[in-house]
C-alpha positions as CSV (number, residue, x, y, z in Angstrom):
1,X,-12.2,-23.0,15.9
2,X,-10.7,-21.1,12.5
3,X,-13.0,-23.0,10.6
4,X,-15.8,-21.9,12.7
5,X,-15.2,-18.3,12.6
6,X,-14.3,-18.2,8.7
7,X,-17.8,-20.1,8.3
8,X,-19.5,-17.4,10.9
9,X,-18.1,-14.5,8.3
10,X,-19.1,-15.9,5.1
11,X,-22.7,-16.3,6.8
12,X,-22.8,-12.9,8.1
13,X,-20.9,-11.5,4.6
14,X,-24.3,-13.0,2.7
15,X,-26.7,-11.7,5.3
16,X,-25.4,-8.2,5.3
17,X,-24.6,-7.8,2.0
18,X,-21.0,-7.3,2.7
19,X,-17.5,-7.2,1.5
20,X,-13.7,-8.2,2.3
21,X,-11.4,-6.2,0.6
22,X,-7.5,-7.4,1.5
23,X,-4.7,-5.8,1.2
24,X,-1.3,-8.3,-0.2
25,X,0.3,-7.2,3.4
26,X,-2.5,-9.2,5.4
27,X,-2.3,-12.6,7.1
28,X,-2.7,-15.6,4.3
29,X,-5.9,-16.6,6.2
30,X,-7.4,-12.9,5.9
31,X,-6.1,-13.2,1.9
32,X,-7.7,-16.5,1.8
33,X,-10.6,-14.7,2.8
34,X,-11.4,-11.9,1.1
35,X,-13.6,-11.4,-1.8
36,X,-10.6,-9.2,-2.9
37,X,-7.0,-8.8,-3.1
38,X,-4.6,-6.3,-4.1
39,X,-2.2,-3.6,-3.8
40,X,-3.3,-0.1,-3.2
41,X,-4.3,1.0,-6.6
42,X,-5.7,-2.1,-7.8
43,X,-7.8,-1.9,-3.9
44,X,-9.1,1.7,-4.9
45,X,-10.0,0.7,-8.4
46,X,-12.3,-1.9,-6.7
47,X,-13.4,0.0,-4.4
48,X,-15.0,2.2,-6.9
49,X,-17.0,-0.8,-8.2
50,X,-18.5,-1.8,-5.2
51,X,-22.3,-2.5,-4.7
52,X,-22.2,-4.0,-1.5
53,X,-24.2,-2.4,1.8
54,X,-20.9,-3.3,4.0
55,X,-17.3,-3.0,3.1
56,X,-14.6,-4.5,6.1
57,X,-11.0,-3.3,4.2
58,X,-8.3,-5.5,6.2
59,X,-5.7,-3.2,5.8
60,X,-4.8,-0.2,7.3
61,X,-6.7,3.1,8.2
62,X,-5.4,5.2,5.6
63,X,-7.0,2.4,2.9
64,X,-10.6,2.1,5.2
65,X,-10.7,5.9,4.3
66,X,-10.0,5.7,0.6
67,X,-12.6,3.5,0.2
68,X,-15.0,5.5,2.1
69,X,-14.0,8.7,0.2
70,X,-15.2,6.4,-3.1
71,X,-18.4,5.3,-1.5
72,X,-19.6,7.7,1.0
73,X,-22.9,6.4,1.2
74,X,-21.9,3.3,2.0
75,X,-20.8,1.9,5.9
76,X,-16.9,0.8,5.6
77,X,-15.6,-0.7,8.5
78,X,-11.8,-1.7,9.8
79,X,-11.4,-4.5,12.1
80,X,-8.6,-2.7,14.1
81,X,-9.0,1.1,14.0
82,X,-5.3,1.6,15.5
83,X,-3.6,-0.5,12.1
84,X,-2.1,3.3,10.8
85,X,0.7,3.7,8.9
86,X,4.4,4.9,9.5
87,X,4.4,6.8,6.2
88,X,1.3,8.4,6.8
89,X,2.0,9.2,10.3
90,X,5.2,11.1,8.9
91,X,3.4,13.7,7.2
92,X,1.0,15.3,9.4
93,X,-2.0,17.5,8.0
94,X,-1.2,21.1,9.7
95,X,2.5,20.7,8.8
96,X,2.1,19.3,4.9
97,X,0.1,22.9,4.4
98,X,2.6,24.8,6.0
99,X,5.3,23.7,3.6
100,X,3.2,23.4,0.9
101,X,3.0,27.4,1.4
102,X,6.7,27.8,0.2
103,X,5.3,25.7,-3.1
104,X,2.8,27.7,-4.3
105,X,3.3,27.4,-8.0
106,X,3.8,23.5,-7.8
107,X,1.3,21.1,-8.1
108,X,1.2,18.4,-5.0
109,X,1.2,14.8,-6.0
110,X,0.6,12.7,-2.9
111,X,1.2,8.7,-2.6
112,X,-1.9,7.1,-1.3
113,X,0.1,6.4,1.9
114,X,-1.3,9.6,3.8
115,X,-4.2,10.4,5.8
116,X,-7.8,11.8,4.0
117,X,-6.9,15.7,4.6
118,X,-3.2,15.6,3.5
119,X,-5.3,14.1,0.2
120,X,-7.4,17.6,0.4
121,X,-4.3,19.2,0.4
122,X,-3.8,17.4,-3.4
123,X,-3.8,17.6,-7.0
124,X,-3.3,14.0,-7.9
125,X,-2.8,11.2,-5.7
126,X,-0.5,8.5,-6.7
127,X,0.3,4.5,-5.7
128,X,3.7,2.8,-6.1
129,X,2.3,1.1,-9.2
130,X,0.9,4.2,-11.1
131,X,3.4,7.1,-9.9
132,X,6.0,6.7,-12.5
133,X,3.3,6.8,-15.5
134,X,1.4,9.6,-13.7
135,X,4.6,11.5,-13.3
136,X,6.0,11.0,-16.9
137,X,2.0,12.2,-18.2
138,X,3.1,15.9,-16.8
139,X,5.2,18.5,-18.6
140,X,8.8,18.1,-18.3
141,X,9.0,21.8,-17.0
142,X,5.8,21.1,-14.1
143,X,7.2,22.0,-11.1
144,X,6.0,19.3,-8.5
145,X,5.6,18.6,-5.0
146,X,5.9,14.5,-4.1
147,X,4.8,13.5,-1.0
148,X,5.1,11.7,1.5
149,X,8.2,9.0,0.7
150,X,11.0,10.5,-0.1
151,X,12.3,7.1,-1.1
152,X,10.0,6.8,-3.4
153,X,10.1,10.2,-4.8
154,X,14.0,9.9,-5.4
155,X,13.3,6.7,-7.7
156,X,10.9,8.7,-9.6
157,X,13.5,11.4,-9.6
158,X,16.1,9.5,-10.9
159,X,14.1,7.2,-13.3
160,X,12.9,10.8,-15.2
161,X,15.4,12.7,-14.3
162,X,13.3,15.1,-12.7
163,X,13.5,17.1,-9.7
164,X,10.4,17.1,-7.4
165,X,10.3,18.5,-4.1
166,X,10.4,15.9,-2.0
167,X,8.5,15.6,1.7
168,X,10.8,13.7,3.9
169,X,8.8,10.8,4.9
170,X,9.3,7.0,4.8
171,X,7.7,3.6,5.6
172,X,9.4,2.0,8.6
173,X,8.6,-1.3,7.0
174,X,10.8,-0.4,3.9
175,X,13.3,2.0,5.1
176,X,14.2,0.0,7.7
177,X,16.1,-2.6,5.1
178,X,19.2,-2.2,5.3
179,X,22.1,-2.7,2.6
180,X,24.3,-4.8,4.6
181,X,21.5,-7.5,5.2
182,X,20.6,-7.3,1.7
183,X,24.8,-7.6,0.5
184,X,24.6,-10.6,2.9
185,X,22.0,-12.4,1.5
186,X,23.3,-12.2,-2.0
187,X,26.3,-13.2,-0.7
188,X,25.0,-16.0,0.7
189,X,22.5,-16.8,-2.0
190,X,24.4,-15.5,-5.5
191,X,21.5,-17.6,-7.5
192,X,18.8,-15.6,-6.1
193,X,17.5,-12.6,-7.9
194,X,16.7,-9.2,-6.3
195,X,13.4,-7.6,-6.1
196,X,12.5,-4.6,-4.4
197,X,9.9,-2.2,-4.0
198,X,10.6,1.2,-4.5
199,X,9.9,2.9,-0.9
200,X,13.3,1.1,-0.5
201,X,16.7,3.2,0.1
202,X,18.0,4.1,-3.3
203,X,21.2,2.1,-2.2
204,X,19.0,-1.2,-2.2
205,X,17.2,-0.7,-5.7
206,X,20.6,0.2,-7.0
207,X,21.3,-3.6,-6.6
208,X,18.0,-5.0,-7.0
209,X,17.4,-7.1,-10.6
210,X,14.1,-5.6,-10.8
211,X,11.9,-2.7,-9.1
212,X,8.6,-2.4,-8.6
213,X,5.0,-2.0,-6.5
214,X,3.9,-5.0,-4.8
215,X,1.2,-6.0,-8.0
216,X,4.4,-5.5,-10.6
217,X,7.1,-7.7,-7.9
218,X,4.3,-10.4,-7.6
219,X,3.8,-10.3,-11.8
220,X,7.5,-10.3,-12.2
221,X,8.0,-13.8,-10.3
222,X,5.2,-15.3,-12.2
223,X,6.6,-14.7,-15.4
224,X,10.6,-14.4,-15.0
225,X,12.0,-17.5,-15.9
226,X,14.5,-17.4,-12.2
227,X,13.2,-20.0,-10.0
228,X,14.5,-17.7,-6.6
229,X,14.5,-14.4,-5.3
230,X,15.4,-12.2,-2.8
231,X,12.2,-10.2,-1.8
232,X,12.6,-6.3,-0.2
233,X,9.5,-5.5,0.8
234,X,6.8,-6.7,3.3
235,X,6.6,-10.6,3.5
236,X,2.7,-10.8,3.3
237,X,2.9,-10.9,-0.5
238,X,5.1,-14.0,0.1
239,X,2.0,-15.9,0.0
240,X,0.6,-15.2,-3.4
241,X,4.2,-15.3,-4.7
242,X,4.0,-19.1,-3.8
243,X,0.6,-19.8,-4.5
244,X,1.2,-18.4,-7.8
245,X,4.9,-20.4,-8.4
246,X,5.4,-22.9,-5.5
247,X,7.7,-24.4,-7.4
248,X,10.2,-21.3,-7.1
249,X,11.9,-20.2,-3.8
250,X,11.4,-16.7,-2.1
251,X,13.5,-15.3,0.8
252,X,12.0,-12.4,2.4
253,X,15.1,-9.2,3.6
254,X,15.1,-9.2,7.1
255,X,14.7,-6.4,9.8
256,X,18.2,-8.2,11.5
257,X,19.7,-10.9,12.2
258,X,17.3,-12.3,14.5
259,X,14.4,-12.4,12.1
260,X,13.6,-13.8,9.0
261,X,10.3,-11.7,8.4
262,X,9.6,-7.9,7.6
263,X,6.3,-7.8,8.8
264,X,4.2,-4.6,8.7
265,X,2.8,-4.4,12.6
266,X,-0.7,-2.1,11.5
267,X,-1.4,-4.7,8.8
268,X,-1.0,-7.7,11.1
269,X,-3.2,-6.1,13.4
270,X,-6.1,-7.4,11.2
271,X,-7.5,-10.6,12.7
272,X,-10.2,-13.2,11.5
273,X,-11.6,-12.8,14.7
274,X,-11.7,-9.1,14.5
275,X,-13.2,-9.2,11.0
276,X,-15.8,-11.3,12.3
277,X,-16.7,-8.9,15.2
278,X,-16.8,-6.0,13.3
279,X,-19.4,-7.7,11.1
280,X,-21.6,-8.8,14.1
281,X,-21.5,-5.5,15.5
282,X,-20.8,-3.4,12.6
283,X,-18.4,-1.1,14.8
284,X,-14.9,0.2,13.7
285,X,-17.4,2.6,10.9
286,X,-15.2,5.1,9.6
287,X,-16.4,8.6,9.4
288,X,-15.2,11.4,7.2
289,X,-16.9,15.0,7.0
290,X,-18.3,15.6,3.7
291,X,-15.8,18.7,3.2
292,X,-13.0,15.7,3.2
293,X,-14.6,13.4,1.4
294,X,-15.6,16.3,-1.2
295,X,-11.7,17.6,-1.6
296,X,-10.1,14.5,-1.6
297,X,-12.3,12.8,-4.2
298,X,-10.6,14.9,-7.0
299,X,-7.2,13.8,-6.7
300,X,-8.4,10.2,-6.3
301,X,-10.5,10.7,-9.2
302,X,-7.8,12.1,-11.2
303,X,-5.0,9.5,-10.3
304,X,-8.1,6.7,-11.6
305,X,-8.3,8.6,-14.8
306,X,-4.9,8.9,-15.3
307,X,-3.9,5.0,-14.9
């Protein structure tokens, strides 16, 4: 039955002139899958070089409109149009501009993480692999706005000893972590090595052996010479991180005690049977007004000149 339906999208993928783009927090199948696969940056950088009719972005809404917003002529599609995002959700439009009003003479770097207007409401968006360089590119005195993790924007803080204004947003996915299941799993594996992405609480990176966005943690086990780790972040990227060392062994942070995942539940929304549907019926289009897509180009454009 799989092998039917991942036969049926590579037929209608050729006939329509069409893409898969992937994010690393997909289902292995979907990763499999796609004609591409990244992290957010490394996404948007691809996105840009598109010349497909038809891109399907398995990945969350925030994503489908980033690539839209870098090819408006082109028909992007979502197989699920309810996969949001926490951190997105947590910094609503009307109330970013309100308290950007007390920050007038700041300039507003925003993490990709947020919805199409809170990026109108930008100077320069960032991802978790690019924020630290963009950041340290500015004048030490630049009085900035970082939105919307604050977890993030505290690691930035502390790594350049700067002190943005930070929005008080998080991921669910990575704030959720706690320290006391991470203590207990290098107390239960003291040969494993830490890795953690930096949405995490600043107690967790404070142990972690190495920080860094889901490209850098996946780069980092391919070339370290430790043959385990203790991964805090979502478990999708799991997959490449064996396929690219099976030799080495990767334990995934829980959510508790009953788990042994930390599963994003808008990226495993995506489904090879919704991909497939959405290319026979070419439904799940998103739509941005041209204003939008107008005003939050710039900031994109800037944060892809910048890296």
């Amino acid at each position: 039955m799989k092998k039917n339906i991942i036969n049926n999208i590579n037929r209608l993928k050729t006939e329509k002139n069409a893409v898969i783009l992937a994010h690393y927090y997909q289902i292995p199948e979907i990763q499999e899958l796609a004609d591409f696969v990244g992290d957010s940056l490394a996404l948007a950088q691809a996105a840009v070089k598109i010349e497909a009719d038809i891109i399907v972005f398995a990945g969350v809404h925030f994503m489908a409109e980033t690539a839209k917003i870098l090819n408006p002529n082109k028909k992007v599609l979502i197989p699920d149009m309810n996969a949001g995002c926490s951190l997105a959700d947590s910094c609503p439009a009307d109330e970013f501009e309100l308290f950007l009003k007390d920050y007038k003479d700041h300039i507003v770097l925003t993490y990709v993480n947020a919805s199409a207007r809170v990026k109108t409401l930008s100077d320069i968006i960032v991802t978790s692999s690019n924020a630290l360089k963009i950041v340290e590119q500015l004048p030490e005195n630049e009085k900035i706005v970082f939105a919307p993790d604050r977890n993030l924007g505290s690691y930035i803080n502390a790594k350049t000893g700067r002190n943005m204004v930070l929005w008080n947003g998080s991921c669910h996915v990575h704030d959720q972590l706690s320290i006391e299941n991470v203590i207990n799993l290098k107390l239960k594996n003291p040969d494993f090595k830490l890795i953690a992405h930096p949405e995490c609480k600043s107690p967790v990176l404070e142990l972690a052996d190495f920080i860094g966005s889901t490209q850098a943690l996946l780069n980092y086990t391919k070339t370290d010479a430790s043959q385990k780790y203790i991964v805090a972040t979502e478990g999708g990227i799991i997959h490449q991180m064996q396929k690219a060392s099976p030799q080495k062994e990767f334990i995934v942070v829980p959510v508790d005690e009953n788990c042994n995942c930390n599963d994003c539940i808008y990226m495993k929304m995506n489904t090879l049977e919704k991909i497939e549907q959405v290319l026979e019926t070419e439904s799940n289009e998103i739509f941005l007004d041209d204003q939008i897509i107008s005003a939050a180009i710039k900031p994109l454009k800037r944060m892809l000149e910048m890296s």
